[in-house]
C-alpha positions as CSV (number, residue, x, y, z in Angstrom):
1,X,0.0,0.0,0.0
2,X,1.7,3.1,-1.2
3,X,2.6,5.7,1.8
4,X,0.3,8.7,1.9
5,X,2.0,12.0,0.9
6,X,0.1,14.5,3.1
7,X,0.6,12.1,6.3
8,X,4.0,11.9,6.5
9,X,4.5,15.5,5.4
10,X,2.3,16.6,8.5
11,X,3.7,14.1,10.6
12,X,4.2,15.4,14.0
13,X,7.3,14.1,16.0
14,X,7.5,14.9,19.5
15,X,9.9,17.4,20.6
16,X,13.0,15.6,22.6
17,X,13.7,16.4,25.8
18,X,17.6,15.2,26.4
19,X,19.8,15.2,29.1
20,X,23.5,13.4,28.3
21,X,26.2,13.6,30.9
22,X,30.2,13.2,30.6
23,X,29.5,8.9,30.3
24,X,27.1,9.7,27.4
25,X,29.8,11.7,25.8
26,X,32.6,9.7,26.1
27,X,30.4,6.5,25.2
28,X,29.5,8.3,22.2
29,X,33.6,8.9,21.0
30,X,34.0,5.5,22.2
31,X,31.4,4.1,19.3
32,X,33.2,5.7,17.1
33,X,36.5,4.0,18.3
34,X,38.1,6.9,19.8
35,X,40.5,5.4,22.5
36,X,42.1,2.5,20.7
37,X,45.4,3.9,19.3
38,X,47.9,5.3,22.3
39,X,49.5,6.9,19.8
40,X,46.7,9.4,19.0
41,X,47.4,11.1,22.8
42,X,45.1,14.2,22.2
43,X,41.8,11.6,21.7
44,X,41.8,11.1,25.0
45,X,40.5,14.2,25.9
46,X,37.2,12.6,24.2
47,X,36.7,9.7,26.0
48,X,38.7,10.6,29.6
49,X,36.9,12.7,32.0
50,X,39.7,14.9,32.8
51,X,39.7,18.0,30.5
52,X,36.3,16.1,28.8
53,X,35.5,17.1,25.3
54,X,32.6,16.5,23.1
55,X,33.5,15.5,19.5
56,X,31.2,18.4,17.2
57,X,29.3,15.0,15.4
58,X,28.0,14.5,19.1
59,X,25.5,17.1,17.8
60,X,23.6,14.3,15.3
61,X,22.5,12.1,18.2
62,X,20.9,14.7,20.7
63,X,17.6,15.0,21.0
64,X,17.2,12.2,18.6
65,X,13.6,11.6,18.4
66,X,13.8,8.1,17.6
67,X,12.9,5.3,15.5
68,X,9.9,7.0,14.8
69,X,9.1,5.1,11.4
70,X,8.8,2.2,12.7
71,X,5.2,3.4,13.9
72,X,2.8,1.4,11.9
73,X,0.8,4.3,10.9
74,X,3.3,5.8,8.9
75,X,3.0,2.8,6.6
76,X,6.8,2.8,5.8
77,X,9.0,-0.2,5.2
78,X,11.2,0.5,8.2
79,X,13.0,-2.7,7.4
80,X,14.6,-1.0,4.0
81,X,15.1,2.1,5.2
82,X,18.5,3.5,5.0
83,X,20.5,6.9,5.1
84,X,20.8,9.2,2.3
85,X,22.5,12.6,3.5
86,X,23.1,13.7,6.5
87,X,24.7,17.4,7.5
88,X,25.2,19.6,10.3
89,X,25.9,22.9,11.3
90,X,27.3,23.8,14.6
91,X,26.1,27.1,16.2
92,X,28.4,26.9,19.1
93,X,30.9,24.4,20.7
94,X,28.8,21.0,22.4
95,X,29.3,21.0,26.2
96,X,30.2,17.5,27.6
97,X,27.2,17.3,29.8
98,X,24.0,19.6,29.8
99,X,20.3,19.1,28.4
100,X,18.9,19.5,25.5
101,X,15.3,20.0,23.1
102,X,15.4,18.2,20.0
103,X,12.6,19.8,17.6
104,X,12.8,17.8,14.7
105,X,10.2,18.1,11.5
106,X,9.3,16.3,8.1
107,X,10.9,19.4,5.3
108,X,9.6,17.2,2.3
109,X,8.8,13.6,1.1
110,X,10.2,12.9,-2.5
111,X,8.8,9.9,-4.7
112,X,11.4,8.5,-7.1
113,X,9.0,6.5,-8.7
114,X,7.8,3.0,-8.6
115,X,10.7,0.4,-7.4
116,X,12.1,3.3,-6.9
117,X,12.1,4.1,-3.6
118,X,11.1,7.4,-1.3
119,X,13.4,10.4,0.5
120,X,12.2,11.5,3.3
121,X,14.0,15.1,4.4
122,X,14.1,15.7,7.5
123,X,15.7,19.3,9.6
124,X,16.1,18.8,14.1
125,X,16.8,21.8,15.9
126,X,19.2,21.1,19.1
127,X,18.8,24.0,21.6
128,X,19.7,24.6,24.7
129,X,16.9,23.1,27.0
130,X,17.6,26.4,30.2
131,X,18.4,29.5,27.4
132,X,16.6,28.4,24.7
133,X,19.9,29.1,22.4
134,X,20.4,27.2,19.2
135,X,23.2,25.0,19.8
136,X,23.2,22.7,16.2
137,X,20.6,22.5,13.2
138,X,20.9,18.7,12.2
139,X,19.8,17.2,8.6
140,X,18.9,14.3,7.8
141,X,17.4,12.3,4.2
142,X,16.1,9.0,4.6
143,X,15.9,6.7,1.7
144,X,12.8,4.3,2.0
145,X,13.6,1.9,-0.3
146,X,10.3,0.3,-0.2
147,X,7.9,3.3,-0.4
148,X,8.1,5.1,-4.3
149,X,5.3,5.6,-6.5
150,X,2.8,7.7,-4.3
151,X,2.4,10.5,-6.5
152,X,4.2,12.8,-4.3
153,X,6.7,15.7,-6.0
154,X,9.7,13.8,-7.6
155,X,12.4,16.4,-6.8
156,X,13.1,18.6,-3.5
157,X,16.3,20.8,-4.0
158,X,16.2,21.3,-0.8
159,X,19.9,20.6,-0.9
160,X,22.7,19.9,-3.5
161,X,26.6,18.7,-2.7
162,X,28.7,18.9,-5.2
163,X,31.4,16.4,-6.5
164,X,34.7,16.1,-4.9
165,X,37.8,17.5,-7.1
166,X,39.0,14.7,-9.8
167,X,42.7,15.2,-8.1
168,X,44.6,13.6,-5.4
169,X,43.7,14.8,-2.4
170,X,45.7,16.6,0.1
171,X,45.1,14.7,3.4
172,X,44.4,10.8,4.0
173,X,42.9,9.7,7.3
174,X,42.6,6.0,8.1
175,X,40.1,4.8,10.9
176,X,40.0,1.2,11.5
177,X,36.7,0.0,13.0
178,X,36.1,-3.4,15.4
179,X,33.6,-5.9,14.9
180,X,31.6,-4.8,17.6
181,X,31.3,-1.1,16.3
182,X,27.9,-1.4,15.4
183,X,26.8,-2.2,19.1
184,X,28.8,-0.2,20.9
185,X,27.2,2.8,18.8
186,X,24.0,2.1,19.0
187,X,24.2,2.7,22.9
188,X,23.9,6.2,22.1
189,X,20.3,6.0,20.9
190,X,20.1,4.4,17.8
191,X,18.3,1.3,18.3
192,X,17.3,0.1,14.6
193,X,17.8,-3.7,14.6
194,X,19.0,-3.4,11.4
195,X,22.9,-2.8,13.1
196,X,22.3,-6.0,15.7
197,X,20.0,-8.7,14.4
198,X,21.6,-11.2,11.9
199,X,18.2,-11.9,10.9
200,X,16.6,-8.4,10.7
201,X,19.7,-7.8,8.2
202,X,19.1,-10.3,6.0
203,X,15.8,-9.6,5.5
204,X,16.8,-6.3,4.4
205,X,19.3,-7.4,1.8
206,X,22.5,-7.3,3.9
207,X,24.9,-10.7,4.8
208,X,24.9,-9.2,8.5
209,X,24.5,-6.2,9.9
210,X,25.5,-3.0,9.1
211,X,27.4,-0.1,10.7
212,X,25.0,2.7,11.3
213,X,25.5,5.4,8.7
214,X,25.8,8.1,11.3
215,X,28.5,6.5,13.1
216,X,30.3,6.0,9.7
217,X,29.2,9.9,9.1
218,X,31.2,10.8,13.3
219,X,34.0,8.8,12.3
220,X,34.4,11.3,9.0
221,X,34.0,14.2,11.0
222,X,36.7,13.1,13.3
223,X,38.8,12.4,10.5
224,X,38.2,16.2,8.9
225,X,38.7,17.4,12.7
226,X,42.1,15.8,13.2
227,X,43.4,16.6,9.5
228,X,42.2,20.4,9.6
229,X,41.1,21.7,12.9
230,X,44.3,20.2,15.2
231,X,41.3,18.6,16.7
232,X,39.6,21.8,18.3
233,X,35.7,20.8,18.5
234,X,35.3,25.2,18.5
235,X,37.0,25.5,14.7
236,X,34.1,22.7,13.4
237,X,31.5,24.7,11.5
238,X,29.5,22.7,9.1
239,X,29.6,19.4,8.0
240,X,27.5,17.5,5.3
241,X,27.7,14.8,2.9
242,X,25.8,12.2,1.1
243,X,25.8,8.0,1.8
244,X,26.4,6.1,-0.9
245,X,27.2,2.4,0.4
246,X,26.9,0.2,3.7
247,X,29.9,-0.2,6.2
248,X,30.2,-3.5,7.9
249,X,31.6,-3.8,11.0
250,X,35.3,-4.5,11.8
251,X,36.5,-2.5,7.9
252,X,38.9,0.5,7.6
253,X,37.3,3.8,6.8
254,X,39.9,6.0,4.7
255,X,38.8,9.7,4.7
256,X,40.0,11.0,1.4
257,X,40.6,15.4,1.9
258,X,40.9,18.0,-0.5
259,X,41.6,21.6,1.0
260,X,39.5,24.3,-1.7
261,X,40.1,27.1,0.1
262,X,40.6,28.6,3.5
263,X,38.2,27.5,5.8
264,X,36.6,25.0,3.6
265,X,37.2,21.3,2.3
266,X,35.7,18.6,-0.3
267,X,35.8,14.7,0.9
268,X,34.6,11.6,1.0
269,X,35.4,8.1,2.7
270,X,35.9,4.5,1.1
271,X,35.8,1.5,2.9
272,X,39.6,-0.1,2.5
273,X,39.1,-3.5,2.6
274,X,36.4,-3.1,-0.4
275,X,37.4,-0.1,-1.9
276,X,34.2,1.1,-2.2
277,X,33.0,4.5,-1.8
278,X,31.0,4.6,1.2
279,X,30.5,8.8,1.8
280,X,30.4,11.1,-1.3
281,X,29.7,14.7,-1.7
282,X,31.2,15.6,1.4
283,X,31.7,19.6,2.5
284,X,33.4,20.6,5.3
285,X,33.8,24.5,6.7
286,X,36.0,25.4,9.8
287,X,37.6,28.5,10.8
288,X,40.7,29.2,10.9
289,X,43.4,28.1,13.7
């Protein structure tokens, strides 16, 4: 039964009320797989309580809102959903511990067509939960893979990201993950089965599960924070890019860098093992050190 347009455009998702504290943060970098090289001294100020830090991709998982389309009512196909694009821009630096209100809402529903598939945009407003400031604006496009041919509009451009440079790039960032990846980060609030049940990822197409796109989207923004911001969460600005393949746990994502001018970047990641683009169309803008 095809999806109905109007619905999920109107859909209402409850604003998130979210309090994290230092363990939340440092659980978070550790998901990522922050912590496992002793060589790389100036992580630990992201996963040790002493001089705590929270790494600016922290931003995409507070005030979550949820698996909210695995209501029934939405009549999606949960099981084949998967990431499209996800960006962020950072208002002001994350604290390591504080509360949050996570407003998120439906921007547009796009119908590829029939076997085909659906996006579904979506835009989440962090702010802080005591001032009211606007900490991070978080966005999101879900691919429903199960869901075109509704008759709703078949383009958005709502948002375009253009092509990385045809050059070698100027940076190379290598990020081995572990085989339990996928269930460490999902302690931080996403709980699709998808990244845990064997049997929930075969259903949807996969030999096992899958790393969660968002924690393949962190470990990229740790890689552009390392390469071009000497690791200061405060120089991170924005951050967006699109998915274009599955990780599975336990592979090595290589973060490929091009610097286009001060202040901003072009990348994308492959997985190494594969060599398979994994994260394409990637922007990055940071200010200057």
């Amino acid at each position: 039964m095809p999806i109905d347009y109007d619905a999920i455009k109107s859909w209402r998702i409850e604003p998130k009320d979210h309090s994290f504290t230092a363990r939340d943060t440092m659980l978070y970098a550790l998901g990522l797989g922050l912590g496992g090289d002793e060589s790389r001294s100036e992580d630990l100020s992201f996963v040790y309580e002493r001089g705590l830090q929270a790494l600016p991709s922290f931003a995409g998982v507070l005030g979550y809102p949820g698996f909210w389309l695995q209501d029934p009512a939405t009549g999606i196909d949960w099981k084949r959903i998967l990431n499209g694009e996800q960006g962020l821009i950072l208002h002001r630096p994350l604290p390591p511990e504080g509360r949050v209100i996570g407003r998120t809402r439906i921007e547009e529903v796009v119908d590829k067509g029939a076997d085909k598939g659906a996006v579904i945009y979506t835009v989440r407003d962090v702010v802080d939960a005591v001032t009211g400031d606007l900490i991070a604006t978080v966005t999101n496009s879900i691919f429903a893979r199960g869901d075109g041919g509704f008759g709703g509009p078949a383009t958005s451009g709502i948002r375009v990201l253009p092509s990385p440079p045809e050059m070698q790039p100027d940076h190379i960032v290598d990020h081995p993950t572990i085989p339990q990846a996928a269930l460490i980060y999902r302690l931080s609030g996403d709980y699709n089965p998808l990244h845990a049940d064997p049997a929930v990822a075969r259903t949807a197409g996969f030999p096992r599960p899958i790393l969660h796109g968002a924690a393949t989207w962190g470990i990229a923004a740790y890689a552009l924070l390392r390469a071009l911001c000497g690791g200061s969460p405060a120089r991170f600005q924005r951050f967006d890019c699109r998915f274009s393949a599955p990780v599975y746990p336990g592979e090595t994502i290589r973060t490929e860098i091009w610097s286009v001018k001060p202040g901003s970047a072009a990348f994308r990641c492959r997985a190494v093992e594969r060599d398979i683009v994994i994260l394409n169309n990637g922007i990055f803008e940071f200010a200057a050190g």
